[in-house]
C-alpha positions in Angstrom: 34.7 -26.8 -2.3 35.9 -27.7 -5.6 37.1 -25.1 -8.4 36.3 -26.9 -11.7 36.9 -23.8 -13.8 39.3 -20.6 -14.4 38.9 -18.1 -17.1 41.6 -15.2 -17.5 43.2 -12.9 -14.7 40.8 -9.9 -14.3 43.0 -7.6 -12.5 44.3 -8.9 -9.1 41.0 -11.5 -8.9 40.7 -14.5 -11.5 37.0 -15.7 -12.6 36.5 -19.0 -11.4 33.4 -21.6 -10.8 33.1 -22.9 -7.7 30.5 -25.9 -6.3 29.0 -26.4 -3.3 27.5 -30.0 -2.4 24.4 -31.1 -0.2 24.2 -34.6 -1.7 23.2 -36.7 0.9 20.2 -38.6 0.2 18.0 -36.3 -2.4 20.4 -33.2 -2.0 21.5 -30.7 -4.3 24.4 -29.6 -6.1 25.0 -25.9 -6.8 27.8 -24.0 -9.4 28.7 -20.7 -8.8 31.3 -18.0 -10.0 32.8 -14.9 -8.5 32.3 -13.0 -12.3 28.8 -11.4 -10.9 28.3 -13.7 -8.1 26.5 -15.8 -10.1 24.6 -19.2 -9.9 25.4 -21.2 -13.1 23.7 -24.3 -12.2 21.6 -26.2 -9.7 21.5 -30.1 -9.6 18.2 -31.0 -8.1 16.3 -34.4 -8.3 12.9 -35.7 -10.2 10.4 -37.9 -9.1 12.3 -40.4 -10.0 16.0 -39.4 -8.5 17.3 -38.1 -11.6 19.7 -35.1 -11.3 18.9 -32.6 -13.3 20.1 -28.5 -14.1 17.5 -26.4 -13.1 18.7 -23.3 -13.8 18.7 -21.9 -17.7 21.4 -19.7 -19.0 24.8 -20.0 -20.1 27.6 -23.0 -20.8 30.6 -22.3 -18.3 32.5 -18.7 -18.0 32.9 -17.6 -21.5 29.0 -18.0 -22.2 28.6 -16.3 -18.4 30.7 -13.0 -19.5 28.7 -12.7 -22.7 25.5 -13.0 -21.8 23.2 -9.8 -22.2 20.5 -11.3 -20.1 21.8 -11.0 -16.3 21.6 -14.9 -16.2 22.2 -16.2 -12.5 23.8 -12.6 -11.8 23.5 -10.5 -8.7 22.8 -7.8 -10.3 22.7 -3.9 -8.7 23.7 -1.1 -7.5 20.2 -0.6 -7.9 18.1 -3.7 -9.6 15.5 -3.5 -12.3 14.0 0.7 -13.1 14.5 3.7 -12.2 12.9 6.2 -14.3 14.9 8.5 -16.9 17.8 7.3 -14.8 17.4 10.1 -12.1 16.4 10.5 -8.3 16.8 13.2 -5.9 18.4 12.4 -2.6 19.3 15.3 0.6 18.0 18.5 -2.2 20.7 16.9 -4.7 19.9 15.4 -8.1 21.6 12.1 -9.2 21.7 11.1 -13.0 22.2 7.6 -13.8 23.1 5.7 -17.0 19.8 5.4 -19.4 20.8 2.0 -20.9 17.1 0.6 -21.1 14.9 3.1 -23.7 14.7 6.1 -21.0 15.4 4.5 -17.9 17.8 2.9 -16.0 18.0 -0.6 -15.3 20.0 -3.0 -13.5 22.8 -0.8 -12.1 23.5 0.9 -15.6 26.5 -0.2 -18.0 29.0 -1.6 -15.4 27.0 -3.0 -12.7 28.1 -5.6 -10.1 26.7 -8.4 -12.4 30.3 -7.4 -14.5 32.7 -7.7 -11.5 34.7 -10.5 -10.5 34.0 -10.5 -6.6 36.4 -11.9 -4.1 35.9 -15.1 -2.2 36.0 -14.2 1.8 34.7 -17.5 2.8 34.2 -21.1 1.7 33.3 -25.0 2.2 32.0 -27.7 0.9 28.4 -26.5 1.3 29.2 -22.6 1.4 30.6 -20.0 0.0 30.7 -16.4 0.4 31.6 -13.4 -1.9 32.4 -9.8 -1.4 32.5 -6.3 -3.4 33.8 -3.1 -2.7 32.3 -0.8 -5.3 33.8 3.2 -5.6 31.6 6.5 -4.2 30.2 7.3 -7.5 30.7 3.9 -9.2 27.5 3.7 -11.7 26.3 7.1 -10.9 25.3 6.0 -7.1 26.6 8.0 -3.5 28.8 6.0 -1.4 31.4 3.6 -1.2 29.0 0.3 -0.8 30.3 -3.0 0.7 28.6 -6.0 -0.8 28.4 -9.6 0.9 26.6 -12.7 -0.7 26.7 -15.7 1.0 25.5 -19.1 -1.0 24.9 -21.7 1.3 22.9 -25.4 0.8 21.7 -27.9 3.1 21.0 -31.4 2.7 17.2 -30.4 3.1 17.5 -29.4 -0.3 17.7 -26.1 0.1 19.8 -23.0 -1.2 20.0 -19.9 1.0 21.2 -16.5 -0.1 21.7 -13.8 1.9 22.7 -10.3 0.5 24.2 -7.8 3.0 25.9 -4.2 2.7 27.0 -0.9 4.5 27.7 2.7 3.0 29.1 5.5 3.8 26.8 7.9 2.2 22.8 7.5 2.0 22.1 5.9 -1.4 19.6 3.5 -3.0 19.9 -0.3 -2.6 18.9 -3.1 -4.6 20.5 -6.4 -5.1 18.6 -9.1 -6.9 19.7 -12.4 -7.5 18.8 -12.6 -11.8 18.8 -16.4 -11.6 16.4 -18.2 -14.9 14.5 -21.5 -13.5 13.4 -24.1 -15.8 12.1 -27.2 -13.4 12.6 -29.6 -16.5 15.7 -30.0 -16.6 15.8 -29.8 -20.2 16.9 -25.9 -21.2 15.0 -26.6 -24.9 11.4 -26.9 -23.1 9.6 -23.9 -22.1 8.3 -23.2 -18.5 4.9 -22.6 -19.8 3.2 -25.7 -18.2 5.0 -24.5 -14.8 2.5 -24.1 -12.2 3.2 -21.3 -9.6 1.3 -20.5 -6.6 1.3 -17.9 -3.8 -1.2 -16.7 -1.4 0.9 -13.7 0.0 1.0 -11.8 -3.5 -2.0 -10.3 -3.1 -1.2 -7.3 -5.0 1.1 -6.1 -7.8 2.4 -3.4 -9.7 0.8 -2.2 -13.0 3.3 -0.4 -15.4 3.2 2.0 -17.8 4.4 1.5 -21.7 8.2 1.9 -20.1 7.4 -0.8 -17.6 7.8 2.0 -14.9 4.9 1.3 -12.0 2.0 3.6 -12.3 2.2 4.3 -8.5 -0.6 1.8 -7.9 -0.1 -1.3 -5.7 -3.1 -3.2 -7.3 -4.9 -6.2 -6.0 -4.1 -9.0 -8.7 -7.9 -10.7 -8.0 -9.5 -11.1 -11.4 -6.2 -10.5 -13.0 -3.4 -13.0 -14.2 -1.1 -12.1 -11.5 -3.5 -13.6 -9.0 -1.8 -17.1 -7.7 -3.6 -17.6 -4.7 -5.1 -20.7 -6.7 -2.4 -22.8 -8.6 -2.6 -22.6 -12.4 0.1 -22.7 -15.0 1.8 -19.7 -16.4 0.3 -20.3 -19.6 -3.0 -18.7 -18.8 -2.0 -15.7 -17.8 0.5 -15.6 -20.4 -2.5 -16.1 -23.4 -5.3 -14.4 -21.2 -4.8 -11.3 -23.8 -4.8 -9.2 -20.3 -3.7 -5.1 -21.0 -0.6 -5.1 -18.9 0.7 -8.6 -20.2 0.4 -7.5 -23.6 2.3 -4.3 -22.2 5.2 -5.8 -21.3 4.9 -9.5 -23.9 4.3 -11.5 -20.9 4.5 -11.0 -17.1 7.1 -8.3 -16.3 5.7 -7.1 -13.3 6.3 -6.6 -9.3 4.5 -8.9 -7.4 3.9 -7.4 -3.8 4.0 -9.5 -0.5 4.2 -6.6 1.9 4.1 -2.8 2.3 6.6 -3.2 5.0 9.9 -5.2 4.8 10.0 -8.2 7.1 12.4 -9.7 9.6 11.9 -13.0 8.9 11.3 -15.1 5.1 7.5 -15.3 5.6 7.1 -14.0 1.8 6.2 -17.2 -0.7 6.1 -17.5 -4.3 6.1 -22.1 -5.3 6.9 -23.0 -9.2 6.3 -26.7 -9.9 6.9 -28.5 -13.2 4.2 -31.3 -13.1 6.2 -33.5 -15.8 8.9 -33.8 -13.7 7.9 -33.2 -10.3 9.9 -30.7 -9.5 8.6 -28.0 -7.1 10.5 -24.6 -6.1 9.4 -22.6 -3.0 11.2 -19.4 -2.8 10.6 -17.4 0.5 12.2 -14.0 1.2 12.2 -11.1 3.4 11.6 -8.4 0.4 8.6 -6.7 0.2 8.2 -7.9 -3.4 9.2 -10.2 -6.7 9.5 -9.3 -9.8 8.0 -12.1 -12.0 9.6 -12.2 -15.4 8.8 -14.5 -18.2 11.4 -14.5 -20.4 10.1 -12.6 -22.6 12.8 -10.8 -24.8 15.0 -13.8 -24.9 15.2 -13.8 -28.8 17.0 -16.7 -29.6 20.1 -15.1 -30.2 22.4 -16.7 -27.1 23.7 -20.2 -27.0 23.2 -21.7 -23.6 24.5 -24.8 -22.1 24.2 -28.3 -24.4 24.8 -26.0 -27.5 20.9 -25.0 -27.3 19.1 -21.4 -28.3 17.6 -20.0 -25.4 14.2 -18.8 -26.5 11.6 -16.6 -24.8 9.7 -19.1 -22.0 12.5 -21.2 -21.5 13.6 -19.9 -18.3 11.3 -17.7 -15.4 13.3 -15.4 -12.9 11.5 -14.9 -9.5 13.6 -11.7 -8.1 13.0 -10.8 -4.6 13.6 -7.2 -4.4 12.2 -3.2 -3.2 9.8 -2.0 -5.2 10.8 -0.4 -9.1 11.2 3.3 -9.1 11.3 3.2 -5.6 13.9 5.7 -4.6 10.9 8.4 -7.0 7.6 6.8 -5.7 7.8 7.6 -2.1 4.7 5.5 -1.1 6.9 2.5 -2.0 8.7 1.5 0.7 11.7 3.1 0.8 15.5 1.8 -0.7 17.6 3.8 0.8 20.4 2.9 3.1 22.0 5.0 5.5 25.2 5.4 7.0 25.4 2.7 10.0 22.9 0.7 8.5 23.0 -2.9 7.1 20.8 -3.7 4.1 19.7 -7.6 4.8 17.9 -9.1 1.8 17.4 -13.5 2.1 15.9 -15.1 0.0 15.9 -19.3 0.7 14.9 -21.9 -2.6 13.5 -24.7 -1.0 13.5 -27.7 -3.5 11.0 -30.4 -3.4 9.5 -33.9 -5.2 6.2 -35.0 -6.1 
């Protein structure tokens, strides 16, 4: 484990970049930090052995802390929307921060994505970080008890395994916000990305708030429908209702009505310039595929560059959007004695 950065003392807890090393043969190299448990950067070959950052978003801690975009953040209490910020749990009605138009999104205006997590646990090829958020931190019931571990192997994969306990029933959802670009080159866009998946047979329509209409849709004879391989640019420019909704694809693809014991669930991006192919598997009933889409340009991201819209997709295994409102969604609530268990492994390849 080395620790190639500090940044200032938060508190009792400094934020610090770690790395974690598979590097034998075609391994890979990963950068992480304890401000928001957050991936910074993954080294990962080409076709022709070059090692390259596949991950888009900000240059080091300072660019990390600023960010607006969740970039590489675990983000929570509860990820992505809950409508007007409210949900009812045992007769009682819980109000939540509305800090996207009338919703809530991402955990509200703290969020686990701003804390600087402790490290309980590390090597040269894993680390683990822990929270311990407040009953009533963000609006939420229940003192929660956050694990991540970050682990990679030399068979070029990352694992990442989310875990947590409460002491009052309350709504979980972590996601893990990470932006992949395959090329290696965060000025290129992920449109010529391929990404296939014969799992996601459905998806979520939304409504003009991006809140899901209640239906769980089959994607056939809609862009979300990857169960045939074809590049994100053509459901991007197919002129389709709900991608002009949401200015690209913003939407919850679903694997499963029921969450899974084991990471059967598979989403694969490939960048054909490069060769570069990700397989993401997980035991979440759903992804949310985002596009980049409001990434204006704005932010200054590693090698000095803009990050524009398309530069970057986020595949973010999670429960459903507006789940703890919808009750035909499967449910995100955690009870007392419970464990929420949420893996998600990035299997990188060549071709």
């Amino acid at each position: 484990m080395q620790n190639i950065e500090k940044a200032e003392n938060q508190g009792t807890v400094e934020a610090q970049i770690f790395t974690i090393t598979a590097r034998c043969g075609t391994g890979i190299e990963v950068s992480l930090s304890n401000l928001g448990a957050s991936i910074l950067r993954v080294l990962a070959p080409d076709r022709e052995g070059n090692f390259e950052d596949v991950v888009q978003g900000p240059d080091g801690l300072a660019g990390l802390r600023d960010d607006p975009a969740y970039m590489g953040r675990s983000v929570g209490r509860f990820a992505n929307r809950i409508a007007d910020g409210r949900f009812t749990l045992d007769e009682k009605d819980y109000q939540l921060a509305r800090n996207n138009g009338p919703n809530h999104l991402h955990g509200g205006l703290g969020g686990i994505h701003n804390e600087v997590w402790d490290v309980v646990e590390q090597s040269d090829t894993k680390i683990v970080f822990a929270l311990a958020c407040v009953d009533g931190s963000d609006g939420y019931p229940g003192e929660l008890a956050i694990s991540v571990r970050y682990e990679v192997t030399e068979a070029m994969r990352l694992e990442v395994e989310y875990t947590a306990t409460t002491t009052k029933q309350t709504p979980v959802n972590i996601v893990q916000h990470v932006y992949w670009n395959l090329t290696g080159d965060p000025a290129e866009s992920v449109l010529n990305h391929t990404m296939e998946s014969v799992q996601a047979a459905h998806y979520l329509p939304v409504d003009a708030d991006s809140i899901p209409l209640g239906e769980i849709a089959s994607v056939s004879e809609t862009p979300f429908d990857f169960s045939i391989t074809k590049p994100l640019s053509v459901g991007l420019n197919s002129g389709d209702e709900q991608i002009e909704r949401t200015q690209g694809y913003d939407h919850c693809l679903v694997f499963s009505d029921k969450v899974e014991n084991l990471a059967l669930n598979s989403l694969t991006l490939t960048d054909p310039k490069s060769g570069r192919s990700l397989c993401m598997s997980t035991n979440m009933p759903g992804v949310q595929l985002y596009s980049g889409n409001f990434l204006d340009g704005s932010t200054k991201g590693k090698g000095n560059q803009l990050i524009h819209a398309r530069s970057g997709v986020c595949m973010e295994t999670q429960h459903f959007p507006d789940s703890p409102n919808q009750k035909q969604f499967p449910s995100p609530m955690l009870g007392v004695g419970e464990s929420y268990q949420h893996l998600i492994c990035y299997d990188f390849g060549v071709s």
